[in-house]
C-alpha positions as a Markdown table, in Angstrom:
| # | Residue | x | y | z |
|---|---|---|---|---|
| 1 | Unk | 29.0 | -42.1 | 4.7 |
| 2 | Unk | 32.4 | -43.2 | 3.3 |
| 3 | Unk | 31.1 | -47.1 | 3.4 |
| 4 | Unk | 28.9 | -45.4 | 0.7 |
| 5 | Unk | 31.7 | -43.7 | -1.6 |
| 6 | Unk | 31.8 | -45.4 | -5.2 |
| 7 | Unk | 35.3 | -46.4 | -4.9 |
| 8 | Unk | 37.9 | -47.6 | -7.6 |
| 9 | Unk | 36.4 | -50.5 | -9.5 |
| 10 | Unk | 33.5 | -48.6 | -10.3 |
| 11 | Unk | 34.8 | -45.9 | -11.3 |
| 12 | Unk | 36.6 | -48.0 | -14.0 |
| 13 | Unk | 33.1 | -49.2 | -15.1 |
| 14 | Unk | 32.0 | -45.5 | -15.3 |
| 15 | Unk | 35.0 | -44.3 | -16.8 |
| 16 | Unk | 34.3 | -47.4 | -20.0 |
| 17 | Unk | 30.7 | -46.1 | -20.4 |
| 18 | Unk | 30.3 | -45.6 | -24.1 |
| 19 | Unk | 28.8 | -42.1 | -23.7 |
| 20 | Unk | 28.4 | -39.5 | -20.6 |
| 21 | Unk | 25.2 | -40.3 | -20.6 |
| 22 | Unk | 25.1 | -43.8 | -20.0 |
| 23 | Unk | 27.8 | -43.1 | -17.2 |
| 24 | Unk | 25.0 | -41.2 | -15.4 |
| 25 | Unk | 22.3 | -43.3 | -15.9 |
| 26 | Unk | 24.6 | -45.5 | -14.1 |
| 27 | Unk | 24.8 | -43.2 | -11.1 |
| 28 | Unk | 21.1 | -44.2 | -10.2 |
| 29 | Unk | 21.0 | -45.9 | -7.0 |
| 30 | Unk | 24.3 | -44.5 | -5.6 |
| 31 | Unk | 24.9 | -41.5 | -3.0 |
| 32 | Unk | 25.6 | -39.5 | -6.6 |
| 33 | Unk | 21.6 | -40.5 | -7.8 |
| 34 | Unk | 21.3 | -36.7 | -8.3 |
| 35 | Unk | 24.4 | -36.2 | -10.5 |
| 36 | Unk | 22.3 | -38.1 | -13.4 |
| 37 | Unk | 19.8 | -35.2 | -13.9 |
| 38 | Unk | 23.2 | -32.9 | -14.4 |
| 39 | Unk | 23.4 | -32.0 | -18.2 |
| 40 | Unk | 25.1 | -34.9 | -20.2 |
| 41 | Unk | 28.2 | -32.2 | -20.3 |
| 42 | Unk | 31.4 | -32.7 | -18.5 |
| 43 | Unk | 32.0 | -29.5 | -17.3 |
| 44 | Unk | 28.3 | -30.1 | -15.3 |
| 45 | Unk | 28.6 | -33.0 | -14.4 |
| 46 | Unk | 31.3 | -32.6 | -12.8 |
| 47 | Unk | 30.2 | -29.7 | -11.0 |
| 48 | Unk | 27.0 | -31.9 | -9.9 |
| 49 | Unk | 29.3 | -34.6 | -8.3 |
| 50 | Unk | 31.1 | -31.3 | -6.3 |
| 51 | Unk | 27.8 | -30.2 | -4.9 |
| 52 | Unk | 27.0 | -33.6 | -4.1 |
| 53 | Unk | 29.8 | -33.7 | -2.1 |
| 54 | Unk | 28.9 | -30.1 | -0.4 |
| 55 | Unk | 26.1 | -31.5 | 0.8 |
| 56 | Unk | 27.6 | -34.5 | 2.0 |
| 57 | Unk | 30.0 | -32.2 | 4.5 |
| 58 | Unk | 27.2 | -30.1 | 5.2 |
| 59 | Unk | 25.6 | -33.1 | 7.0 |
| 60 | Unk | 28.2 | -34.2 | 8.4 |
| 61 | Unk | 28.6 | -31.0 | 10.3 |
| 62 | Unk | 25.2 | -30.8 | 11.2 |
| 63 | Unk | 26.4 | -33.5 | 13.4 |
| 64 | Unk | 29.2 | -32.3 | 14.9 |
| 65 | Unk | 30.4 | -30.0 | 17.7 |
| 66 | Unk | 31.7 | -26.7 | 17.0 |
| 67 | Unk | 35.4 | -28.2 | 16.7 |
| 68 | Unk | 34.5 | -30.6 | 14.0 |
| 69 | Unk | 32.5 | -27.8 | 12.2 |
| 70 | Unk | 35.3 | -25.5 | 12.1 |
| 71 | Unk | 37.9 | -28.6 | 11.1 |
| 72 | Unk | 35.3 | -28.9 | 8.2 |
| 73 | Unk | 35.1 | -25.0 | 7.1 |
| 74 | Unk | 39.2 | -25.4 | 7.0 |
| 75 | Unk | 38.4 | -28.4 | 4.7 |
| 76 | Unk | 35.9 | -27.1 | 2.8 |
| 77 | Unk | 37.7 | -23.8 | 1.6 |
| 78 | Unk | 38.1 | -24.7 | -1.7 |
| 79 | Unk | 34.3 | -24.2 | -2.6 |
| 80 | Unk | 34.7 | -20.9 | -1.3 |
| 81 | Unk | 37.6 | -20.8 | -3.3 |
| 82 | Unk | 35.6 | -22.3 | -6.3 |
| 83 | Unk | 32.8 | -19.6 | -5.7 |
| 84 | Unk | 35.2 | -16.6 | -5.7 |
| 85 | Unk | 37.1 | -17.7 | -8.8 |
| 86 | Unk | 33.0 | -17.6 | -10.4 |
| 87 | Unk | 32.4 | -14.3 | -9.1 |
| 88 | Unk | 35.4 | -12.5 | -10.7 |
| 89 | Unk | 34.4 | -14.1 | -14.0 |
| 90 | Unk | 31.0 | -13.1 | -13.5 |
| 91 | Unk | 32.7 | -9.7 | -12.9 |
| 92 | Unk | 35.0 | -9.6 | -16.3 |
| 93 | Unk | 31.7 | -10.4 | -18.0 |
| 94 | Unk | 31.9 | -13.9 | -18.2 |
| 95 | Unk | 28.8 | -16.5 | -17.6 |
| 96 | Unk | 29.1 | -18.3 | -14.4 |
| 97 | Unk | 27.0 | -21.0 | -12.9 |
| 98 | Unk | 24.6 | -21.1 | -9.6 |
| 99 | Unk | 27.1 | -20.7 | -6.5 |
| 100 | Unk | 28.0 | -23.4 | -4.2 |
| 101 | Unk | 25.8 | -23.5 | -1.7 |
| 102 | Unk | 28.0 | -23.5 | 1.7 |
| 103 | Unk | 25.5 | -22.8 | 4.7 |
| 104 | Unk | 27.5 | -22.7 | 7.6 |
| 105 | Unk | 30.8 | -23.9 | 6.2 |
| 106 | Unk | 31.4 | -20.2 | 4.7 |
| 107 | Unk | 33.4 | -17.7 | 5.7 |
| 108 | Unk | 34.0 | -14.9 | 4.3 |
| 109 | Unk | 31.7 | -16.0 | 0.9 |
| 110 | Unk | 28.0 | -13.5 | 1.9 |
| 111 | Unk | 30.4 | -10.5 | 1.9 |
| 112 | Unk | 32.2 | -11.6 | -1.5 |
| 113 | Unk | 29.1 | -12.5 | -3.5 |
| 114 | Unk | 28.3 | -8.6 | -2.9 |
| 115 | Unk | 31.5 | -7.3 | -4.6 |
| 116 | Unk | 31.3 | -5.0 | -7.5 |
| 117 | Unk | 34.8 | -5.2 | -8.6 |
| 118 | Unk | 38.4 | -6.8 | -7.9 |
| 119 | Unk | 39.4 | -4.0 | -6.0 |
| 120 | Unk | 36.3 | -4.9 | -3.3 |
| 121 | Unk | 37.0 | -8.5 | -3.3 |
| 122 | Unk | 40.8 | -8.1 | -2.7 |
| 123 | Unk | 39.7 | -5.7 | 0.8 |
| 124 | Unk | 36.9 | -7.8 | 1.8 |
| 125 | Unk | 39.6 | -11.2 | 1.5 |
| 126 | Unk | 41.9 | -8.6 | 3.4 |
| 127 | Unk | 39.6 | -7.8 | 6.3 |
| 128 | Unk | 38.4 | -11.6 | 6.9 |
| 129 | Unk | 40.5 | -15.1 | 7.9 |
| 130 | Unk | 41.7 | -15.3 | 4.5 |
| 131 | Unk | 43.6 | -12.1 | 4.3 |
| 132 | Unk | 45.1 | -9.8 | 2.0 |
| 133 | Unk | 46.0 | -12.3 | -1.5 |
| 134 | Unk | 48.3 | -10.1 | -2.6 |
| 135 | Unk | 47.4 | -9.0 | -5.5 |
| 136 | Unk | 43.6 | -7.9 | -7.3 |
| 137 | Unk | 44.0 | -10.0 | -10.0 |
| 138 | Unk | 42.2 | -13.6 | -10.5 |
| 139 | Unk | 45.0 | -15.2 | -10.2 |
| 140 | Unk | 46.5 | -13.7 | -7.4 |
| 141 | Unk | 43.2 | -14.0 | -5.7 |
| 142 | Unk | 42.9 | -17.4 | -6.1 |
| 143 | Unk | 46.6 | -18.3 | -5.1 |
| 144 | Unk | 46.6 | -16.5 | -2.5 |
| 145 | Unk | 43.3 | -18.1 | -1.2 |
| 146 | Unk | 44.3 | -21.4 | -1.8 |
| 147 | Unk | 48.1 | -21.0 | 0.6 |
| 148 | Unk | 46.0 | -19.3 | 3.0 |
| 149 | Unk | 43.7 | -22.2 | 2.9 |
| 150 | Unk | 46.6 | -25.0 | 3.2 |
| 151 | Unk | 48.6 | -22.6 | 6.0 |
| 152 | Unk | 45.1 | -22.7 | 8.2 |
| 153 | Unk | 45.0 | -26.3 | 7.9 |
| 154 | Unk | 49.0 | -27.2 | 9.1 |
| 155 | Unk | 48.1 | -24.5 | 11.9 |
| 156 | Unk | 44.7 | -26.0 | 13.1 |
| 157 | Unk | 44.9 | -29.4 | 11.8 |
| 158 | Unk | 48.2 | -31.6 | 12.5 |
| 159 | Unk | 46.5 | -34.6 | 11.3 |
| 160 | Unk | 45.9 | -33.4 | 7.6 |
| 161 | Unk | 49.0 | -30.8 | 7.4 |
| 162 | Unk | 51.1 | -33.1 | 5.2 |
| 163 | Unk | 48.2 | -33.2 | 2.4 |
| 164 | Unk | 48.5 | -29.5 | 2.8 |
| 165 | Unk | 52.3 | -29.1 | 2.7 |
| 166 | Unk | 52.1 | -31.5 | -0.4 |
| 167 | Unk | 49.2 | -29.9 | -2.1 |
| 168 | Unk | 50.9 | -26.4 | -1.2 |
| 169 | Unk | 54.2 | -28.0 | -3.3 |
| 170 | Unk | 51.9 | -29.2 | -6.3 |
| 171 | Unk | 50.4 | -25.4 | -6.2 |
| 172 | Unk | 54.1 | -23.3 | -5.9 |
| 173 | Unk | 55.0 | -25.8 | -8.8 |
| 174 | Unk | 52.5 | -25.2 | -11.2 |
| 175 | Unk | 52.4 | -21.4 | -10.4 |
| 176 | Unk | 55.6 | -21.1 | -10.4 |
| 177 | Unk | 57.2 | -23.1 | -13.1 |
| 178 | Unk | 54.8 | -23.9 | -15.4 |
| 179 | Unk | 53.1 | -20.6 | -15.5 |
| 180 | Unk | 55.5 | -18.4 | -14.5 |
| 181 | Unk | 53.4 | -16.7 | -12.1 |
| 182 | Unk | 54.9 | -17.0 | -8.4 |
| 183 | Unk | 53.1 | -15.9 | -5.8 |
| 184 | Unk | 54.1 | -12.5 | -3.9 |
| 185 | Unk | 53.0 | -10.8 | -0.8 |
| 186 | Unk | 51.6 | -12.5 | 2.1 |
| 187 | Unk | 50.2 | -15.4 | 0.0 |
| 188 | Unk | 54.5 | -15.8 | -0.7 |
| 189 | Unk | 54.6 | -15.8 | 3.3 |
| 190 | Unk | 52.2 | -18.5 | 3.5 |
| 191 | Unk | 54.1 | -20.8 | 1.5 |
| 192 | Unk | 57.5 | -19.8 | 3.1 |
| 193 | Unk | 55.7 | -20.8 | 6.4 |
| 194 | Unk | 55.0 | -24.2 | 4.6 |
| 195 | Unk | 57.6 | -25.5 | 2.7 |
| 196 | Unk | 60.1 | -23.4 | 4.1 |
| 197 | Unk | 61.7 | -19.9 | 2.6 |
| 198 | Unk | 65.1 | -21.5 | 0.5 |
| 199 | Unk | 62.0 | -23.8 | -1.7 |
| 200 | Unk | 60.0 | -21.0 | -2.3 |
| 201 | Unk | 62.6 | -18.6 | -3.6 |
| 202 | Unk | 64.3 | -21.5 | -5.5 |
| 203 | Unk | 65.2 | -20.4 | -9.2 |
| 204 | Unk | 64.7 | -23.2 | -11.2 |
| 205 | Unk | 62.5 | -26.2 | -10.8 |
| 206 | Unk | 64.7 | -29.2 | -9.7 |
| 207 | Unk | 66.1 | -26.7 | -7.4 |
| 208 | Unk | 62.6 | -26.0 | -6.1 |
| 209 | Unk | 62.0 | -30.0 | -5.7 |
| 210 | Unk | 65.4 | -31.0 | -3.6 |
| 211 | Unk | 64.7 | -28.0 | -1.2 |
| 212 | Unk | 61.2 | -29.0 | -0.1 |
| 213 | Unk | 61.1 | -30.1 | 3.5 |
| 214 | Unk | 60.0 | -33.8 | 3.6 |
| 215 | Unk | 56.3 | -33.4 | 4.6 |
| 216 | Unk | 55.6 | -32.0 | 1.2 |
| 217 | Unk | 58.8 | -33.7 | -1.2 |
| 218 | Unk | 56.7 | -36.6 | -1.3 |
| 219 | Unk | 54.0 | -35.0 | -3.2 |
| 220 | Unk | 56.4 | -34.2 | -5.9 |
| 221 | Unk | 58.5 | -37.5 | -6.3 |
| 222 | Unk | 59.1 | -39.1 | -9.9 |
| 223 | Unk | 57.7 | -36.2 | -11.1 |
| 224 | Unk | 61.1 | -34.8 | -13.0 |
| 225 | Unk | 59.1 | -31.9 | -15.2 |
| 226 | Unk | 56.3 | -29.4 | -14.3 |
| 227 | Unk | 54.2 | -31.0 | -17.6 |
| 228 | Unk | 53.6 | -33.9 | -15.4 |
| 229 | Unk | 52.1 | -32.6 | -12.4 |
| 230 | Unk | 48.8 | -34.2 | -13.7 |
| 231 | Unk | 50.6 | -37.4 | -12.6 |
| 232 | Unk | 51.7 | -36.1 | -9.3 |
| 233 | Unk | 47.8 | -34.7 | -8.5 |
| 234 | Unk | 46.6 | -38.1 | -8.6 |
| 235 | Unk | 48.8 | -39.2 | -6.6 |
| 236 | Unk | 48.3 | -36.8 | -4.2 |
| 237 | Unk | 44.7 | -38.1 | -3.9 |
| 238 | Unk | 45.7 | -41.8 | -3.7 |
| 239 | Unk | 48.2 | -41.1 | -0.6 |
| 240 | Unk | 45.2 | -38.6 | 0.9 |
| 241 | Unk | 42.0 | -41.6 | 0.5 |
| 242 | Unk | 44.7 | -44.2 | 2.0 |
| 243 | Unk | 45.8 | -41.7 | 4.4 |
| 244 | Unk | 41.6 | -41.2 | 5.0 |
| 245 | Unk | 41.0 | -45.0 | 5.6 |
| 246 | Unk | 43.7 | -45.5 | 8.3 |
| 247 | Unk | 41.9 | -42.8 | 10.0 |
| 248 | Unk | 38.8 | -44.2 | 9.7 |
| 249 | Unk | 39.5 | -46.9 | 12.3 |
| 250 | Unk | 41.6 | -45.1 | 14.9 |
| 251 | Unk | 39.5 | -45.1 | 18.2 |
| 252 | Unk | 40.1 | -41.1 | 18.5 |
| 253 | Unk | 37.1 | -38.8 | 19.9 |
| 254 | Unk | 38.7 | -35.9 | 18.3 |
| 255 | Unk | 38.9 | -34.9 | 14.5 |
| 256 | Unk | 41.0 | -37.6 | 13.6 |
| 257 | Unk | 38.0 | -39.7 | 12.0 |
| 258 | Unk | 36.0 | -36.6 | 10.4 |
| 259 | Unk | 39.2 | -35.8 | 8.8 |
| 260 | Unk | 39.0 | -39.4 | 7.2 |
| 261 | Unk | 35.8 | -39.3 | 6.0 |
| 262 | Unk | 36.5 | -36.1 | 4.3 |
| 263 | Unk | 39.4 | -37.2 | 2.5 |
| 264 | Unk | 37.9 | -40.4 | 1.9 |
| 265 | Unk | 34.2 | -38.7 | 0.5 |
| 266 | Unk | 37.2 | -36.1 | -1.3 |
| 267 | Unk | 38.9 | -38.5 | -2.9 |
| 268 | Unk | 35.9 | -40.6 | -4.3 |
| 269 | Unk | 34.1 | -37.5 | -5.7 |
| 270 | Unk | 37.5 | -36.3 | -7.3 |
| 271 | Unk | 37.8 | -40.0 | -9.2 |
| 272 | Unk | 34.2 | -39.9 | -10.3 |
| 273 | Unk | 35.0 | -36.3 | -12.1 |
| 274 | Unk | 37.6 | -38.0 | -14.0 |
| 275 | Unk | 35.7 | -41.3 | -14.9 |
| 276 | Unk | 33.1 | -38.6 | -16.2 |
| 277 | Unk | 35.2 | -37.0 | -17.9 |
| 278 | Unk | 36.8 | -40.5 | -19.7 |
| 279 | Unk | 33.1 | -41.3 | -19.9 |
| 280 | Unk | 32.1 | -37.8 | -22.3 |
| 281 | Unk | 35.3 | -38.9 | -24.3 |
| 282 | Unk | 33.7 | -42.1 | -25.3 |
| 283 | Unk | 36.8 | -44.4 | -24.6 |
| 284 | Unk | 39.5 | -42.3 | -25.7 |
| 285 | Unk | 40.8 | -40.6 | -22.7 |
| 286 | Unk | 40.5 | -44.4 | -20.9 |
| 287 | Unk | 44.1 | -45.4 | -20.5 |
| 288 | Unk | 44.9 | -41.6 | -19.0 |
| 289 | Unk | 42.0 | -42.5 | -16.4 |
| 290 | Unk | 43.9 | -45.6 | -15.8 |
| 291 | Unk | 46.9 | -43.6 | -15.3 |
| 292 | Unk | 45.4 | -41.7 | -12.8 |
| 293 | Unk | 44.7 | -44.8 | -10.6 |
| 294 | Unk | 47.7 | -46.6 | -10.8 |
């Protein structure tokens, strides 16, 4: 399956397609054939190439024994994630697309589909793996899901907890200091247990950057201001598909090689999004695209 992935060069030729829709005419032929019968719109395009990938997981544990399918449902989270952030806009009235179909990579997602109101999705998130968010609001939900998400993975998954430790940084970072929204509670526990409690309760950015232990500072280097954490994303993804690759071709009979295919399938569907989304600009979001790969 990752010998299949798109990879780098052409994404480039995707990303200087003249229009979206040639970029998905392109996709005929390729694991993403399905992708071209999305809307010629980013914003479902993009959520095409993420259910593409779904379904790619959702083989994959169809092969696998029940420790690979639960290293996959730690994986995974963030379409639960991406299906609860739906539902409470489907809840403040908002119009929300199809969920994400998660068959037996979901966890607590049956029970929070039949919420009718924050208050119910906050309890149900309390009484499951994910636990209390600390807070009813989107926001809080969604933080809170996401640190629960990265502390499951550094305690269940040694291999990957350094993409979690730095994807935990890039997510106290934005909250934090760009937003002004830190997280409290036990999702604030979650990242303490990550990055250690002197980072989290750090009062100013920089401050927040020289305290991070090293298994997450990484994710954050060169990046002097919260307005480029764009930059430090992509990163992020370039050091998780290389990290994917070298555990590709480790003779391990554990996780060690599922955990490489994910982040190498991960990373390719993540690069696609963007070239789409260069694509729908018609040339002009190009060298930012080219950014993003350097």
């Amino acid at each position: 399956m990752a010998v299949g992935r798109l990879g780098p060069d052409a994404a480039r030729e995707l990303a200087a397609s003249a229009t979206l829709t040639e970029a998905l005419r392109a996709l005929a032929g390729t694991r993403y054939r399905k992708v071209r019968e999305s809307e010629p719109e980013p914003a479902a395009a993009g959520r095409a190439v993420s259910a593409a990938l779904l379904w790619q997981l959702r083989v994959l544990a169809g092969w696998q024994p029940r420790a690979g399918v639960a290293a996959l449902r730690r994986l995974a989270a963030g379409f639960e994630i991406a299906n609860t952030r739906d539902h409470l806009r489907a809840l403040a009235g908002e119009p929300r697309p199809a969920p994400y179909r998660l068959g037996a990579l979901a966890t607590a997602w049956p029970r929070l589909a039949r919420t009718a109101d924050t208050r119910e999705v906050r309890a149900v998130l309390t009484a499951s793996v994910w636990g209390d968010p600390g807070g009813e609001s989107a926001a809080a939900v969604l933080t809170g899901m996401r640190l629960s998400a990265a502390a499951g993975i550094v305690a269940d998954l040694p291999q990957a907890a350094r993409w979690a430790a730095g994807d935990t940084a890039l997510l106290l970072a934005r909250e934090s200091y760009l937003l002004d929204r830190p997280p409290t509670g036990r999702a604030a526990g979650h990242a303490e247990r990550i990055l250690g409690r002197s980072a989290v309760r750090a009062l100013s950015y920089d401050d927040f950057r020289a305290r991070l232990p090293s298994a997450a500072r990484w994710a954050l280097k060169d990046t002097g201001r919260p307005a480029d954490l764009w930059r430090a994303e992509a990163r992020w993804w370039s050091v998780v598909e290389r990290d994917g690759l070298e555990m590709l071709h480790r003779a391990d009979l554990g996780v060690t090689p599922l955990l490489g295919a994910v982040a190498v399938l991960s990373a390719d569907a993540w690069r696609l999004r963007a070239a789409l989304v260069a694509a729908a600009h018609e040339g002009r979001a190009r060298e930012a695209f080219d950014d993003l790969l350097e």
